[in-house]
C-alpha positions as CSV (number, residue, x, y, z in Angstrom):
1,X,0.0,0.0,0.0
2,X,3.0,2.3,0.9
3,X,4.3,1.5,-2.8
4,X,1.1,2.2,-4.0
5,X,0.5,5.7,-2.5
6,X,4.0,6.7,-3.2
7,X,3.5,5.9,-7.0
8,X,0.3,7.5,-6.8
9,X,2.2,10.9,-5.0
10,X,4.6,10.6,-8.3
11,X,2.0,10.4,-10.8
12,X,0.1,13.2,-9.7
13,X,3.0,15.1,-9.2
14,X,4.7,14.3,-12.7
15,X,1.1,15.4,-13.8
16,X,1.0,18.7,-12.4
17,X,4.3,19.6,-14.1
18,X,2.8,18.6,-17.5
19,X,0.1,20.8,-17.1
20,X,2.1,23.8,-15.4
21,X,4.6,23.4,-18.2
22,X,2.8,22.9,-21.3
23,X,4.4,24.1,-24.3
24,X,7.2,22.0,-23.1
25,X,5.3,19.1,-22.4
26,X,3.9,19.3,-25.7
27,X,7.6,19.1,-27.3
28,X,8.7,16.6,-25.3
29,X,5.5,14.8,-26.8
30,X,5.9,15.4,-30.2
31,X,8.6,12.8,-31.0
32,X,6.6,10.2,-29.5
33,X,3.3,11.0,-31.5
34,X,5.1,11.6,-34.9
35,X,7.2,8.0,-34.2
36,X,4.1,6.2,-33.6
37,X,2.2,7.5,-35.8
38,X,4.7,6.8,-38.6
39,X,4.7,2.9,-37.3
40,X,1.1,2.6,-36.9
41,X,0.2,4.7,-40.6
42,X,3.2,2.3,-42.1
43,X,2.2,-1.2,-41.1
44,X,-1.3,-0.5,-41.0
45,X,-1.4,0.7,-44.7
46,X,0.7,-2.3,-45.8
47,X,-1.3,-4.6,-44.3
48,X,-4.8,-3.2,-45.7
49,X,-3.2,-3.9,-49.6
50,X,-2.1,-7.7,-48.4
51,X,-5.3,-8.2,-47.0
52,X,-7.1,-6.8,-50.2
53,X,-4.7,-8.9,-52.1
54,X,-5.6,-12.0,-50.1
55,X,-9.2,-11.7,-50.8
56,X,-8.4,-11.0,-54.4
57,X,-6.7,-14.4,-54.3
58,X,-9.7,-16.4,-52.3
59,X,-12.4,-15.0,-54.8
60,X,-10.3,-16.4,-57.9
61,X,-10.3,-19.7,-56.1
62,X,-8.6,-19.9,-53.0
63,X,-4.9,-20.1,-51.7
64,X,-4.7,-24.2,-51.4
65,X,-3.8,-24.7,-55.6
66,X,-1.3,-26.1,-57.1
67,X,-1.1,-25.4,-60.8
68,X,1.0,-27.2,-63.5
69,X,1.2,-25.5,-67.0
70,X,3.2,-26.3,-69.9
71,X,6.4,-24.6,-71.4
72,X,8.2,-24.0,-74.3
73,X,10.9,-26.7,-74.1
74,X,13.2,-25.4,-76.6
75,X,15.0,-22.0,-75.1
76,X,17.4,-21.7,-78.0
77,X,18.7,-23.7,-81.3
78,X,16.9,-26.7,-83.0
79,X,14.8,-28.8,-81.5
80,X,15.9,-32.0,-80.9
81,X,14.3,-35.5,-81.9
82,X,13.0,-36.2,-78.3
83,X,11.7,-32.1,-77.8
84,X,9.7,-32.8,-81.0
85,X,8.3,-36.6,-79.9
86,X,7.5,-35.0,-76.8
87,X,3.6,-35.4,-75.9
88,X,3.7,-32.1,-73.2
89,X,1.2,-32.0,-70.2
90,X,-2.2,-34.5,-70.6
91,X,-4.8,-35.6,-68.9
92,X,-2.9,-38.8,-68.0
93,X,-0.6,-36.9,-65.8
94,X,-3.9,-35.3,-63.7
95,X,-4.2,-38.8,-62.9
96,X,-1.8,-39.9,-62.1
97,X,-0.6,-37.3,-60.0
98,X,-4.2,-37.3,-58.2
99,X,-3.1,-41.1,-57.6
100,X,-0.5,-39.6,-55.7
101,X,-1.7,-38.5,-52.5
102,X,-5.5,-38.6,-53.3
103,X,-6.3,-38.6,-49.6
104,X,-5.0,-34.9,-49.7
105,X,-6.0,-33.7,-53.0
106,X,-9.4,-31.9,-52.7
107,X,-10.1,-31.7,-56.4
108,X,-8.4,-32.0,-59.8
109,X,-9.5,-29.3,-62.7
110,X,-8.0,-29.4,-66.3
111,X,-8.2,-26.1,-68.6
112,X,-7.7,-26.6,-72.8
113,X,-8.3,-23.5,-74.2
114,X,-8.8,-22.8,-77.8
115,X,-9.7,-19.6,-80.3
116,X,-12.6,-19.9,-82.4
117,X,-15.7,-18.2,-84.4
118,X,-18.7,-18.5,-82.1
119,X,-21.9,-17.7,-83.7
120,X,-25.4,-17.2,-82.4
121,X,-28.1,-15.6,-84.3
122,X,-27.6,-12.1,-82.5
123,X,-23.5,-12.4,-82.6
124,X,-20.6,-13.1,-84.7
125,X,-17.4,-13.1,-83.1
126,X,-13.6,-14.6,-82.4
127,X,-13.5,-15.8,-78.9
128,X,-11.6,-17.8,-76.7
129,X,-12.9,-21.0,-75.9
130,X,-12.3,-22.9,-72.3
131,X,-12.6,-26.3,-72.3
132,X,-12.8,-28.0,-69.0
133,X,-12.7,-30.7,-66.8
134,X,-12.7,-32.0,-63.2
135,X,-13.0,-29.6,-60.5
136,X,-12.7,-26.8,-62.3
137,X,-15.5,-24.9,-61.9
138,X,-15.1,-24.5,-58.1
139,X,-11.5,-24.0,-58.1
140,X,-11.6,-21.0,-59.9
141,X,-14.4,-19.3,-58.1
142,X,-17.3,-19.8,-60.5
143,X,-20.9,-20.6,-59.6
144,X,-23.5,-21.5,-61.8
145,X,-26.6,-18.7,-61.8
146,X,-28.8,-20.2,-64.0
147,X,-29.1,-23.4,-65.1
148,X,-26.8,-26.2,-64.3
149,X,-22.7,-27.2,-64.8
150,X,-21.9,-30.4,-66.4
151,X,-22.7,-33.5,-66.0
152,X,-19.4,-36.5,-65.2
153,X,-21.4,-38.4,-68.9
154,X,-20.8,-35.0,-70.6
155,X,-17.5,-34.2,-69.3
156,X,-16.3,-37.8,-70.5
157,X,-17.5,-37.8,-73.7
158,X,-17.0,-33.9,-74.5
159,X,-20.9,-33.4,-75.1
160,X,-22.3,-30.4,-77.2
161,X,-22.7,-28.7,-74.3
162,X,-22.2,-25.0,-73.2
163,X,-21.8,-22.8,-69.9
164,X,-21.9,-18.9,-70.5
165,X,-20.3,-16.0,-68.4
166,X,-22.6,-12.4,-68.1
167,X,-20.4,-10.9,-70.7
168,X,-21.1,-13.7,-73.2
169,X,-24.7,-14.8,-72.6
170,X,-24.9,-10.7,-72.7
171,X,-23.4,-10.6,-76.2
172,X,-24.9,-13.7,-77.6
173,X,-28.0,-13.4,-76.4
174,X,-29.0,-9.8,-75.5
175,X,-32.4,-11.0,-75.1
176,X,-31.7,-12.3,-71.4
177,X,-32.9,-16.2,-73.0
178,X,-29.9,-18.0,-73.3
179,X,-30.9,-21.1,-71.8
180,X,-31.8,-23.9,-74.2
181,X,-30.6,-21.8,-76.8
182,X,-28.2,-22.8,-79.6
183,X,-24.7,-21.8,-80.1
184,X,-22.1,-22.5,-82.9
185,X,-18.4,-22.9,-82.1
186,X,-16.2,-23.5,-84.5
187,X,-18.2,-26.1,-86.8
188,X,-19.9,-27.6,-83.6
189,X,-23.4,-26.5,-82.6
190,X,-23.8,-26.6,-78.9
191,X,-26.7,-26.2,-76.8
192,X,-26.6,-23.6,-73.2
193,X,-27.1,-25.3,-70.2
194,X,-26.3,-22.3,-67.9
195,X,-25.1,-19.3,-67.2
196,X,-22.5,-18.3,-64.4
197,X,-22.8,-15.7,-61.2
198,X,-21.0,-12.4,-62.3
199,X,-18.1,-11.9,-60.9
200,X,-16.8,-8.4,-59.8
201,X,-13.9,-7.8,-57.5
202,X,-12.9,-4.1,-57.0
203,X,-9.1,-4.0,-55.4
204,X,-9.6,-0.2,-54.6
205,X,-13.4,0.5,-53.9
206,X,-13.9,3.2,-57.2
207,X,-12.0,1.0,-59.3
208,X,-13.1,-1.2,-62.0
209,X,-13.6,-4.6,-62.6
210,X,-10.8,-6.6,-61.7
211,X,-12.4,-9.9,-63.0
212,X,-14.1,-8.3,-66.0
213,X,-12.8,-11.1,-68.3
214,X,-13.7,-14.0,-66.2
215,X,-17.3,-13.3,-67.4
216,X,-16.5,-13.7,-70.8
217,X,-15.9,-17.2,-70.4
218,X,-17.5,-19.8,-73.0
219,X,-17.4,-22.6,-71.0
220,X,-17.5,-26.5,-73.0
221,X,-15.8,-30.2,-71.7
222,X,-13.0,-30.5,-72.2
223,X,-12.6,-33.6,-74.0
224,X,-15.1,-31.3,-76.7
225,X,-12.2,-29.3,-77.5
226,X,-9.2,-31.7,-77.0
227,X,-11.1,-34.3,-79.6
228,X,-13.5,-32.9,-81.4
229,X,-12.2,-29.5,-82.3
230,X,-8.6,-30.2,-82.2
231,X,-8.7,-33.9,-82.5
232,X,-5.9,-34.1,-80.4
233,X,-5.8,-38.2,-79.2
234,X,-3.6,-37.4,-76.7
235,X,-5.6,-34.7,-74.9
236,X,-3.3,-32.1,-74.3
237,X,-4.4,-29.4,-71.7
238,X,-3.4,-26.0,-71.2
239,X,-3.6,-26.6,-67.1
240,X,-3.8,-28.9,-64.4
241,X,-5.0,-27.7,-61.1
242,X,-5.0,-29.6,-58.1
243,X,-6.1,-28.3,-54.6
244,X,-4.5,-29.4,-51.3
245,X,-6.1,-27.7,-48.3
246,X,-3.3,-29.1,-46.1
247,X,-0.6,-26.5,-46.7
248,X,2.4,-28.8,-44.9
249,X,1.7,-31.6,-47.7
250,X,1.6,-28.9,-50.1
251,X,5.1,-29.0,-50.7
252,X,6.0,-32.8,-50.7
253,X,3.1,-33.1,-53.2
254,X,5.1,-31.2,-55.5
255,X,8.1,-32.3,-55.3
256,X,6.6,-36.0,-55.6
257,X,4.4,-34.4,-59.0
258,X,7.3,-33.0,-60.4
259,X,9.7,-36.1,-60.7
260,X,6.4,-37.8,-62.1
261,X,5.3,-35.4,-64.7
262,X,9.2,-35.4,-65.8
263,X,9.6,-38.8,-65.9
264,X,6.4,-39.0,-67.8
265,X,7.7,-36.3,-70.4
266,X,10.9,-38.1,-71.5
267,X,13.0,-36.1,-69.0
268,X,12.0,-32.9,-71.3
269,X,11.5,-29.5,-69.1
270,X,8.5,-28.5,-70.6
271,X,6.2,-27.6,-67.8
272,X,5.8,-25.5,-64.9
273,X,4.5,-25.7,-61.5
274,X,2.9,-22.5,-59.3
275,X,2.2,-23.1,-56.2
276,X,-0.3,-20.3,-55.0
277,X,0.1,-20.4,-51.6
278,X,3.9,-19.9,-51.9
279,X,3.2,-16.9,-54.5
280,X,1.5,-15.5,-51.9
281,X,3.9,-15.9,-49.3
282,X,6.7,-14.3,-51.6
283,X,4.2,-10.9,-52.0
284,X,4.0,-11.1,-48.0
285,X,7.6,-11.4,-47.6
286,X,8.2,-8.3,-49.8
287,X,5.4,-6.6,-47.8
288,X,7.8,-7.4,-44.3
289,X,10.4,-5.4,-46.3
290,X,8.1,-2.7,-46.5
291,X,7.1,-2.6,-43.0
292,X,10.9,-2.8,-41.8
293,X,11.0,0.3,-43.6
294,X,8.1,1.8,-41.9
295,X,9.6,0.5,-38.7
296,X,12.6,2.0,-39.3
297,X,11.3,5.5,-40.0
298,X,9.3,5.4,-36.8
299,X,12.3,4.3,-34.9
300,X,14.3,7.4,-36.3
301,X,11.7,10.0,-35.5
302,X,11.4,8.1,-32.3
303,X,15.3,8.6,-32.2
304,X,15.1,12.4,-32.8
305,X,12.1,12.7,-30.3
306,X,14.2,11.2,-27.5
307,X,16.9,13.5,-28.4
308,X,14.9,16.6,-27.9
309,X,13.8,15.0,-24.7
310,X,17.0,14.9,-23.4
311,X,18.1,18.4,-24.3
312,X,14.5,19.6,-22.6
313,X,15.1,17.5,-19.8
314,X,18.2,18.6,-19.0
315,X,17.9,22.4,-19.3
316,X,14.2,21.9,-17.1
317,X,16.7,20.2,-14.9
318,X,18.6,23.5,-14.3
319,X,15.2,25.3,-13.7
320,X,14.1,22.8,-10.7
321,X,17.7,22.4,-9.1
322,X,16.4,24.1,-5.6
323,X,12.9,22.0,-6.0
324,X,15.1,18.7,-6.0
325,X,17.6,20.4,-3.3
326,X,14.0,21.1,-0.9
327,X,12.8,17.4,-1.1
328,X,16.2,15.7,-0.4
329,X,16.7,18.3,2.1
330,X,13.1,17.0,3.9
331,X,14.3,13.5,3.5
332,X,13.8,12.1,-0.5
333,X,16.4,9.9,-1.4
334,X,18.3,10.3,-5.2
335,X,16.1,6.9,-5.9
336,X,13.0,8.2,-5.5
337,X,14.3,11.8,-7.4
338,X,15.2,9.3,-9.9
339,X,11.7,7.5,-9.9
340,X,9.4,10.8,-10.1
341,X,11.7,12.1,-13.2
342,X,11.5,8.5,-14.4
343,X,7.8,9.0,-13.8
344,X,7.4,12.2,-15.6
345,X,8.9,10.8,-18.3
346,X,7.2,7.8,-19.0
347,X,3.7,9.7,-18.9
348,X,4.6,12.2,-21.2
349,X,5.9,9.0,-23.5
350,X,2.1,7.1,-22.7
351,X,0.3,10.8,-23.3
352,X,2.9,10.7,-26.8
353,X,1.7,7.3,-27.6
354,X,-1.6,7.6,-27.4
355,X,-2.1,10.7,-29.2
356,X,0.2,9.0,-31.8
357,X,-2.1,6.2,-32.1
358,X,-5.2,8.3,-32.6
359,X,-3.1,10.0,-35.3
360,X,-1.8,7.2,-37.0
361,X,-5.1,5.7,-37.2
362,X,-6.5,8.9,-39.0
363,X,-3.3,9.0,-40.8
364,X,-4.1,5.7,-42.5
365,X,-7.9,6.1,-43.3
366,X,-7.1,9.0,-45.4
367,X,-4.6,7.4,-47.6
368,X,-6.6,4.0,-47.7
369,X,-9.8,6.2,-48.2
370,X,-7.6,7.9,-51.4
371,X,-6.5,5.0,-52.7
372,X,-10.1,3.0,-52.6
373,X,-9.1,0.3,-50.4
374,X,-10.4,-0.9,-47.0
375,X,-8.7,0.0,-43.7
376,X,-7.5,-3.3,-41.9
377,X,-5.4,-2.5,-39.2
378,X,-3.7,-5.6,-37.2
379,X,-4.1,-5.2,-33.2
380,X,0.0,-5.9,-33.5
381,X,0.6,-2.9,-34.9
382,X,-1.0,-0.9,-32.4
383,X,1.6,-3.1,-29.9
384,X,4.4,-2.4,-32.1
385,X,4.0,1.0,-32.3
386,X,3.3,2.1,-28.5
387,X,6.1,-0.8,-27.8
388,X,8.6,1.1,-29.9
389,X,7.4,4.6,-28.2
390,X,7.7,2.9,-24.5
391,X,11.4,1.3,-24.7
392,X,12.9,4.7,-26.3
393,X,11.2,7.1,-24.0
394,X,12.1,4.9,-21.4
395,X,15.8,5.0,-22.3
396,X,16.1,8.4,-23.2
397,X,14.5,9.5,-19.6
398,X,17.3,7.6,-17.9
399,X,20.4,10.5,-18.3
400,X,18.7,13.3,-17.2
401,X,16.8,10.9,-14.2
402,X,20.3,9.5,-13.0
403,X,21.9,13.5,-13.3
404,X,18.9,14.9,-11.0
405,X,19.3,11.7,-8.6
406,X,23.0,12.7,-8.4
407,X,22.6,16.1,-7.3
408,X,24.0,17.2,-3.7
409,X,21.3,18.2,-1.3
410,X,23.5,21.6,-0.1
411,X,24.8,22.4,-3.6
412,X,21.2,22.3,-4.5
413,X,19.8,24.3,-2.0
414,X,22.4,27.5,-3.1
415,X,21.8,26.7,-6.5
416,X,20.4,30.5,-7.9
């Protein structure tokens, strides 16, 4: 209790010398706020694009993909013999790799795209045609609006079917009835089955369409394109996705696909894989660059606040010589001088903090509000940022606290 009362004693004390000295309590404080402020604002604008970019990422499918696409096997010179017998990426390696861990694998899509005149009786244009397969309307984000998706009989025997997206059953069929209507692609009339949702995604708020060409997907089977309009035997796709929720068998997965899909390509470096999740956690690694940046700014105005401290600190020091002389000369010990500067100190660094908080915050709405993005800001930041503020205000109070602790009581009291 006598702790308690004494810390009490120094608090309200420390307090009345704020308020009695303002303006300079007010300098001493502005360090604090602008450091904080600057850490807060920093992280708290960095992590407000991540998190936008994030939810970019989960509306195109989700983080948990692993996507294997093919490359150009010959960098330079002639192709060899074996680059030219080479069959590239197939269906026969989405099942086998699905074979390979098919207690983890979620779902298996396959994309074969293909450019062709698509014809309806309101429209006559050159599109791109997806053919799919497997999982892949779920994987990518889509959801049927209207009608239904394919059936596992129509995706096997690549069925003179059709899904639209808005943009094309817009275009197509302006009338709003696309449904049981007739399409041509290519030489191959197909019949609508459905129609997807829209999608929209807006990264900054007043921004456009981010997904604006997902809805100008004409959607067939796969095996529709892969046999009938390329008559490829082989069935060559454009892209294999598989998706692993489990993000620590993630990465055996691949390594286990890769030595599969090479052995089944002769050896031949002719595909890719993109791991997703790991994309993502390069973009966040280059976003903890950025914050170490912020951090660092905030630490130097924190730096320069601390050093105006001092200099304040000391010359108040010269103007309260006689007040320290008075209460060691009634009994106050240099440890408890040392605590009530200490004490002054610190609340003008909590004061600092605070205000620097509330500032940061508004700091960050305006240039998230500018930009058209959501605020997001992480409850670490906010501990960051006062922790940052509390260590230097704590070790820049220590100089002048140890000097007025080491004063002499008599030299004090003749001090003029």
């Amino acid at each position: 209790m006598t702790g308690s009362g004494a810390f009490r004693e120094r608090l309200q004390g420390a307090w009345v010398e704020i308020r009695e000295n303002l303006g300079r309590s007010v300098l001493q404080a502005l360090g604090v706020m602008l450091g904080v402020a600057s850490v807060l604002g920093g992280f708290s604008i960095s992590d407000s694009q991540r998190r936008r970019a994030d939810q970019m990422f989960v509306k195109m499918g989700g983080l948990d993909r692993l996507n294997v696409q093919p490359r150009a096997a010959i960098k330079d010179g002639q192709p060899t013999a074996l680059q030219q017998a080479n069959l590239g990426l197939r269906d026969a390696d989405a099942i086998q790799g699905e074979a390979l861990q098919s207690e983890a694998i979620q779902g298996v899509s396959r994309l074969k795209n293909a450019r062709t005149r698509v014809v309806s009786a309101h429209a006559d244009q050159d599109r791109q045609v997806s053919g799919i397969g497997g999982d892949f309307i779920p994987a990518n984000g889509y959801g049927v609006a209207q009608g239904r998706g394919f059936s596992n009989l129509e995706m096997e025997t690549g069925a003179p079917v059709v899904i639209l997206g808005t943009e094309a059953a817009a275009v197509f069929f302006p009338t709003g009835e696309a449904l049981g209507q007739s399409l041509k692609i290519g030489d191959i009339p197909v019949t609508v089955i459905g129609t997807f949702e829209e999608r929209v995604f807006r990264f900054r708020e007043n921004g456009g369409n981010q997904f604006w060409w997902r809805n100008r997907i004409i959607a067939v089977p796969a095996n529709l394109v892969q046999r009938r309009m390329n008559g490829d035997a082989y069935r060559r796709v454009d892209r294999v996705t598989f998706r692993i929720p489990d993000m620590g068998a993630l990465s055996g997965f691949a390594q286990r696909l890769k030595s599969l899909v090479t052995s089944n390509h002769r050896l031949q470096d002719d595909f890719r894989l993109d791991d997703v999740a790991a994309r993502i956690r390069r973009r966040r690694s280059q976003g903890d660059v950025y914050n170490l940046i912020f951090m660092l700014s905030g630490v130097l105005a924190l730096v320069g606040g601390g050093i105006v401290n001092v200099n304040i600190q000391m010359a108040s020091l010269k103007e309260r010589v006689r007040e320290v002389g008075v209460k060691m000369a009634i009994g106050a010990s240099g440890r408890e001088i040392f605590k009530g500067f200490m004490t002054e100190a610190l609340l003008l660094t909590a004061l600092g903090g605070l205000a620097g908080l509330v500032l940061g915050a508004g700091f960050s709405w305006i240039i998230t509000t500018s930009i058209g993005i959501p605020l997001f800001m992480n409850p670490a930041s906010f501990l960051w940022a006062y922790g940052l503020a509390a260590v230097f205000g704590f070790l820049f109070a220590l100089v002048p606290a140890w000097k007025a602790s080491r004063l002499s009581p008599m030299e004090a009291l003749r001090y003029e």
